[in-house]
C-alpha positions in Angstrom: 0.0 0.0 0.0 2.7 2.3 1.1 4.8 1.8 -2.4 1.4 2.9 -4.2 1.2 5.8 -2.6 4.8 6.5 -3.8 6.4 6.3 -0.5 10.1 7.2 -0.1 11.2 5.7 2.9 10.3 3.2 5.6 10.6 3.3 9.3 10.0 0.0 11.5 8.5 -0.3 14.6 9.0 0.5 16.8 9.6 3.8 15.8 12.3 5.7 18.2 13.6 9.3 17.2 16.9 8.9 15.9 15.3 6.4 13.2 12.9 9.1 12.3 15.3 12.0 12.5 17.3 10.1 10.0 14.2 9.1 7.6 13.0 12.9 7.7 16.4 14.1 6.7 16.6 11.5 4.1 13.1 12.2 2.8 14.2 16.1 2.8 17.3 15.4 1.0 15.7 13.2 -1.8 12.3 16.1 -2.1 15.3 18.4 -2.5 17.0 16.4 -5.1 13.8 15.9 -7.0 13.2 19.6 -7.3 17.1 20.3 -8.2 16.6 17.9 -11.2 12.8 19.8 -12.0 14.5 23.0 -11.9 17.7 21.5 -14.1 15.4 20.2 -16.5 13.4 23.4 -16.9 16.7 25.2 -17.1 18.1 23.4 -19.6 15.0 23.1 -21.8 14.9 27.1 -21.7 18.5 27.2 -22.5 17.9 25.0 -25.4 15.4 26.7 -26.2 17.6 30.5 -25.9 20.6 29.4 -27.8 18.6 26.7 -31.2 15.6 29.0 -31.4 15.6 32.7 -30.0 18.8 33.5 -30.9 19.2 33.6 -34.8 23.2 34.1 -34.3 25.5 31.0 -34.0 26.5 30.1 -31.2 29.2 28.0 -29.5 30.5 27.6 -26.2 34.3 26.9 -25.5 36.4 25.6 -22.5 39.7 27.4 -21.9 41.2 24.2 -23.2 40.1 25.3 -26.7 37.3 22.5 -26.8 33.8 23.1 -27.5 31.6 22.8 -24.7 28.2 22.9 -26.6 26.8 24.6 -29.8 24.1 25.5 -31.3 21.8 23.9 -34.2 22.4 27.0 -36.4 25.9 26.6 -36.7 26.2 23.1 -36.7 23.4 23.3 -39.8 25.8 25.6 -41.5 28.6 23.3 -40.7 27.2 20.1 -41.8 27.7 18.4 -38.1 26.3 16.7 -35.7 26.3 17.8 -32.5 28.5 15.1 -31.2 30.9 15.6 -34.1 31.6 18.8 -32.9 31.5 18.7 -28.9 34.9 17.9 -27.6 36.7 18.6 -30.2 38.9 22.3 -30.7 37.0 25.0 -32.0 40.0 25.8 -34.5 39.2 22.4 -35.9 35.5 23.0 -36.6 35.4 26.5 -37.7 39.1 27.0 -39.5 39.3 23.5 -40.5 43.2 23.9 -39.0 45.2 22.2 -36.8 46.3 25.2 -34.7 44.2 28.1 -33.1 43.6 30.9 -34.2 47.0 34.1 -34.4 48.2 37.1 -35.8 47.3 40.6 -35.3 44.6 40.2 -38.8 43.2 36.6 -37.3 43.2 37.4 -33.2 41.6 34.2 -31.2 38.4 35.8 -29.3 38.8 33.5 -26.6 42.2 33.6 -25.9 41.8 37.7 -25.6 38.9 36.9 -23.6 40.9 34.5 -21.1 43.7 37.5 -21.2 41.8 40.0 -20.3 38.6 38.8 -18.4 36.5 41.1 -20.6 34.3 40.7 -23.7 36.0 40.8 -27.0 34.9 41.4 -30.4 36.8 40.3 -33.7 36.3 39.9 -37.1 37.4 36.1 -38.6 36.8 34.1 -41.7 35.6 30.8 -41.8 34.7 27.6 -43.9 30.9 26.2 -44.0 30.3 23.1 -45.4 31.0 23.7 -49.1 34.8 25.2 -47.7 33.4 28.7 -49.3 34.8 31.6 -47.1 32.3 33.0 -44.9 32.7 36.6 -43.1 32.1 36.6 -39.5 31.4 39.2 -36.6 32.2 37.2 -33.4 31.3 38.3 -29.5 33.6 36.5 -26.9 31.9 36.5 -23.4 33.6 35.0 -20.2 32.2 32.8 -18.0 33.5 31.8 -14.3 33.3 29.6 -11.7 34.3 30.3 -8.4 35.7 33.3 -9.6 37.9 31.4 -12.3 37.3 32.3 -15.7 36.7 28.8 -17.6 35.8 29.4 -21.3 34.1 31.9 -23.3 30.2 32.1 -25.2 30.9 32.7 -29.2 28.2 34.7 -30.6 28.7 34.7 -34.3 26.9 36.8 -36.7 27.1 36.2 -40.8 28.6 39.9 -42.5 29.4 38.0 -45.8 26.4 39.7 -47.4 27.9 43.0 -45.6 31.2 42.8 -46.7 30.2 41.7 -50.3 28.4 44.7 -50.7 31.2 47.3 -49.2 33.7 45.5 -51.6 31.1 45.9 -54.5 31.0 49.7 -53.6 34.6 49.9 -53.3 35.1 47.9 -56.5 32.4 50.2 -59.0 33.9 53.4 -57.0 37.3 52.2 -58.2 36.3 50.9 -61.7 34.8 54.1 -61.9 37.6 56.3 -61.7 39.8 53.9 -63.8 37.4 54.1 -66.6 37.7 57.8 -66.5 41.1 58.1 -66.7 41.2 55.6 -69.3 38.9 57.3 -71.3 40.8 60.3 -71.3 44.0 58.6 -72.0 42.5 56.3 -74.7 41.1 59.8 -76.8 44.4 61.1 -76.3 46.0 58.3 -77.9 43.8 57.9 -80.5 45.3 60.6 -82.7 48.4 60.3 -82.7 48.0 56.5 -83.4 45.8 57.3 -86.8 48.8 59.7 -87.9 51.6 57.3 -87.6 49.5 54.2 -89.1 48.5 56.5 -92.0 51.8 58.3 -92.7 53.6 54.3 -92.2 51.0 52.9 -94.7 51.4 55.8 -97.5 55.2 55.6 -97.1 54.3 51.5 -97.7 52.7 52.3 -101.1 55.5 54.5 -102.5 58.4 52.2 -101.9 59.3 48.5 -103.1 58.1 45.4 -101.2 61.4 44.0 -101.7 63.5 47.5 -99.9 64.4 46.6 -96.2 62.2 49.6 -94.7 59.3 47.5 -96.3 59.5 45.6 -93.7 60.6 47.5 -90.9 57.5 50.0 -91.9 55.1 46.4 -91.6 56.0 46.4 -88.6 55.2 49.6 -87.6 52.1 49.2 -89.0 51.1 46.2 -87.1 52.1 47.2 -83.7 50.0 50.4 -84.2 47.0 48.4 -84.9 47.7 46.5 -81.9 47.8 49.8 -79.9 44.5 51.0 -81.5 43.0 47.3 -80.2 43.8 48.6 -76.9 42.8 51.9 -77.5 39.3 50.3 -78.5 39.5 48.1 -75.2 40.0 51.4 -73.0 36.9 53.2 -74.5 35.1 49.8 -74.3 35.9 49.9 -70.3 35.0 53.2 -69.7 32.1 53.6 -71.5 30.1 50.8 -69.3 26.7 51.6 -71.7 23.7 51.2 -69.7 22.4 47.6 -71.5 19.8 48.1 -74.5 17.7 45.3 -73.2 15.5 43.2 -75.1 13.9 39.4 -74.5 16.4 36.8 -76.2 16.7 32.8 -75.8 20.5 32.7 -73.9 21.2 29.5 -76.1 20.4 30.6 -79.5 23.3 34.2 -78.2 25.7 31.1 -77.3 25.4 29.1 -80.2 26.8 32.1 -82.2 29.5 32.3 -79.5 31.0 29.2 -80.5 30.2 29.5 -84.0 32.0 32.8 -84.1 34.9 31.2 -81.7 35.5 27.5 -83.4 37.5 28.0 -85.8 40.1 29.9 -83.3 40.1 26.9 -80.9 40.1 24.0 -83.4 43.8 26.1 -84.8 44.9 25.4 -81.4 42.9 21.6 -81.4 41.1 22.7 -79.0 37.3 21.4 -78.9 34.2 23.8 -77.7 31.2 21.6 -76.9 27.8 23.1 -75.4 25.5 21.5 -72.9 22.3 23.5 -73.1 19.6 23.2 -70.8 15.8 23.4 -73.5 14.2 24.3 -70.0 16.2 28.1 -69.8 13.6 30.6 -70.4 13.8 33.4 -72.2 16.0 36.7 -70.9 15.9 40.4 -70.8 19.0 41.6 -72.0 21.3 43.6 -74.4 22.3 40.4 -76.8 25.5 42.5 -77.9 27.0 43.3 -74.2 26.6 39.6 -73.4 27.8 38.2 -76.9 31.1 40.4 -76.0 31.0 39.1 -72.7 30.8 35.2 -73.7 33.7 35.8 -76.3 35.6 37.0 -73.7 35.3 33.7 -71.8 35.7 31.7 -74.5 38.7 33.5 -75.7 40.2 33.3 -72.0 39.7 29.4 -72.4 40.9 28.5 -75.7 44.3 30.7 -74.6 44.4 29.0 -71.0 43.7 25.6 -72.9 46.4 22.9 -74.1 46.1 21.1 -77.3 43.7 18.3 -77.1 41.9 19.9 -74.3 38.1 21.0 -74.7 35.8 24.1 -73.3 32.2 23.2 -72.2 29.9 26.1 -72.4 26.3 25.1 -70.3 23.4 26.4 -69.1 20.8 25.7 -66.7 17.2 27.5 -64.9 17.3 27.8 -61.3 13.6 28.2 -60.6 13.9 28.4 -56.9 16.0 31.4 -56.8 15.3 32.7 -60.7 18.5 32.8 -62.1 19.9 30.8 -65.4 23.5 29.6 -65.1 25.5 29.9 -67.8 29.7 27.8 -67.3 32.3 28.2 -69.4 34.8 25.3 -68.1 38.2 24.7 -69.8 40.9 21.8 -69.3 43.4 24.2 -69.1 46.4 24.7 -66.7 43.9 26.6 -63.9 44.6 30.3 -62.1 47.1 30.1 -59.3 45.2 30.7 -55.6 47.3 33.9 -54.7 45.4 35.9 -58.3 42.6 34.1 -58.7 40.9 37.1 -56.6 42.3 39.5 -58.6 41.1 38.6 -62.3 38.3 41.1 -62.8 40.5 44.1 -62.0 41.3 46.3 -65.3 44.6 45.9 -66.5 45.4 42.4 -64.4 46.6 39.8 -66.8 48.7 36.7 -66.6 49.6 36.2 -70.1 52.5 38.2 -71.9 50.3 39.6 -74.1 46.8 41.0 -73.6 45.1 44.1 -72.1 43.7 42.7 -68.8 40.5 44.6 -69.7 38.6 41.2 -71.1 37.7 40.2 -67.7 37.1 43.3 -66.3 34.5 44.3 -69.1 32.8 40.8 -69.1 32.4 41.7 -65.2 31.0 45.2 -66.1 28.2 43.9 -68.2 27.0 41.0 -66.3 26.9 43.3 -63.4 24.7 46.2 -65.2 22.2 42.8 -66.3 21.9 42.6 -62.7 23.7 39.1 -62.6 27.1 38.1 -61.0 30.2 36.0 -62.7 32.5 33.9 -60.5 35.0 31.8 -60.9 36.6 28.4 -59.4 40.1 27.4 -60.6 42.9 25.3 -59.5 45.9 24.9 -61.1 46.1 21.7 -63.6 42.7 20.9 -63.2 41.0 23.7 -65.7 39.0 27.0 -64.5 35.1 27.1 -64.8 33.3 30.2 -64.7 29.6 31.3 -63.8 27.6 33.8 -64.9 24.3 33.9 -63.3 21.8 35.9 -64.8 18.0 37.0 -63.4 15.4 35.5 -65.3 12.2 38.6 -63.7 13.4 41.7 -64.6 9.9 42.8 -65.6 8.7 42.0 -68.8 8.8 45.2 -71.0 11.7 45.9 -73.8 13.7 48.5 -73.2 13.0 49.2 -77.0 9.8 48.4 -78.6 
């Protein structure tokens, strides 16, 4: 009867008062108990509930030994983990995917500043998600003690990768801006001088023999001019960054003249273009010149970058989730070293012994006014791809009727 009625305890008779002293502090101990696991469960449920679903930050709790005490299901989601692949091991391992922690005056370790100086501590780090694509981070160290002893730190993290995209994106149009200028102004400058010396060299051509030595000597002349005018033409085509004359076009029939017009260039290196074209791509409102100059451009970039016997694969496909078409251009080729890869798209940045550097920089310009972006993934010996990614709503009226 008495275990029915849940008892804790039993005294036997008779019953003298140091048995029931004892059974009344043992009874007081075990209530006690009970209601320090009631209020431990309760705690912990609302401090699950604080860290995976209030707080829309990551979050991650470390020891002082480096070792992550717990973390939060937004950051392991971002990382891929579960939570007992991450708990235990060293932050550094999980985050920076290194086998040291975290130093240097650009890369400062939160926690250790936090252990140094017993404060909160704010720094700004990069780390890898789950694709190992860099992701900007704005990260709060707070202590925590025990007894006085600081023991470990609470990581609040907060994604500024769209922040810092857009700052650089300023900083980049502000600089392309001023570069265009200039180069406008040199390029008109030049311009003149270059038509006298190609017309005075070609008349001096027609009055003297083929066969005299200055024939040759004036051939050349003349073909270094015409190279200068190309980059002339480049400049203006940089600086002038025309607003796009947009109309509706189908983005396989523009690439199917791309390689059309590019072929014959590749197949004199043996180099083979092949398409893979997605029939689902919709049609696209855009200026079919800018982005016929801007495909050539890739193309171009591929069949130099591309070895004999190697081939270029131009693709598209329709990402109806987000509303943008894809549009690769891979190559075979020997791949873009990991120190420049990041600087491609600048004007005048070129790895090849001849060439403007402006290709890039002007494919960049136009897919940016069409409201798309262009990146690129490359490592070297194992070929370059690059996507453009276009919007497929940008209203539905011609800019021209």
């Amino acid at each position: 009867k008495s275990l029915k009625h849940e008892a804790t305890d039993f005294i036997t008779k008779p019953i003298n008062d140091d048995a029931l002293e004892m059974a009344l502090q043992r009874a007081f101990e075990k209530i006690q108990m009970r209601q320090k696991l009631k209020d431990y469960h309760r705690n912990r449920a609302m401090y699950d509930l604080f860290i995976n679903e209030l707080i829309q930050e990551d979050v991650i709790i470390i020891g002082s030994d480096y070792r992550i005490l717990d973390i939060n299901e937004t950051l392991l989601n971002k990382l891929g983990l579960e939570r007992k692949e991450a708990v235990g091991r060293y932050c550094y391992e999980i985050t920076h995917r290194q086998s040291v922690p975290c130093s240097g005056e650009d890369h400062k370790c939160p926690l250790e500043e936090t252990l140094k100086t017993r404060k909160p501590t704010k720094e700004t780090h990069i780390h890898k998600d789950k694709d190992n694509k860099n992701v900007y981070y704005s990260i709060s160290a707070y202590p925590f003690f025990e007894n006085g002893e600081i023991i470990g730190a609470i990581e609040l993290s907060r994604d500024i990768t769209a922040d810092i995209n857009t700052r650089q994106a300023m900083m980049q149009q502000d600089k392309l801006a001023s570069i265009g200028r200039l180069s406008a102004g040199v390029a008109h400058e030049i311009n003149n001088p270059l038509t006298t010396i190609l017309t005075t060299a070609m008349l001096i051509q027609e009055d003297i023999d083929p066969k005299n030595p200055m024939y040759e000597e004036l051939e050349t002349i003349t073909n270094e001019t015409l190279r200068c005018r190309k980059i002339v033409a480049s400049l203006l085509d940089f600086a002038r960054q025309t607003k796009p004359a947009k109309k509706h076009h189908n983005i396989n029939d523009i690439i199917t003249e791309c390689i059309r017009l590019t072929r014959k260039q590749a197949e004199f290196k043996d180099v083979q273009i092949l398409d893979a074209l997605s029939e689902k791509v919709p049609e696209l409102l855009l200026d079919k010149e800018q982005i016929q100059q801007a495909l050539i451009n890739l193309i171009l970039n591929a069949t130099d970058a591309t070895d004999p016997g190697g081939k270029i694969t131009v693709s598209t496909a329709f990402l109806p989730d987000n509303q943008f078409v894809n549009i690769t251009v891979s190559d075979t080729g020997k791949g873009i070293a990991a120190e420049v890869v990041d600087k491609i798209f600048e004007p005048f940045f070129t790895t090849r012994d001849i060439g403007t550097g402006l290709g890039l920089a002007i494919t960049h310009g136009i897919i940016g006014r069409h409201g798309g972006d262009i990146r690129v993934q490359s490592q070297p010996g194992q070929g370059t791809t690059f996507t453009i990614r276009l919007p497929h709503n940008q209203g539905n009226q011609d800019d021209h009727p």
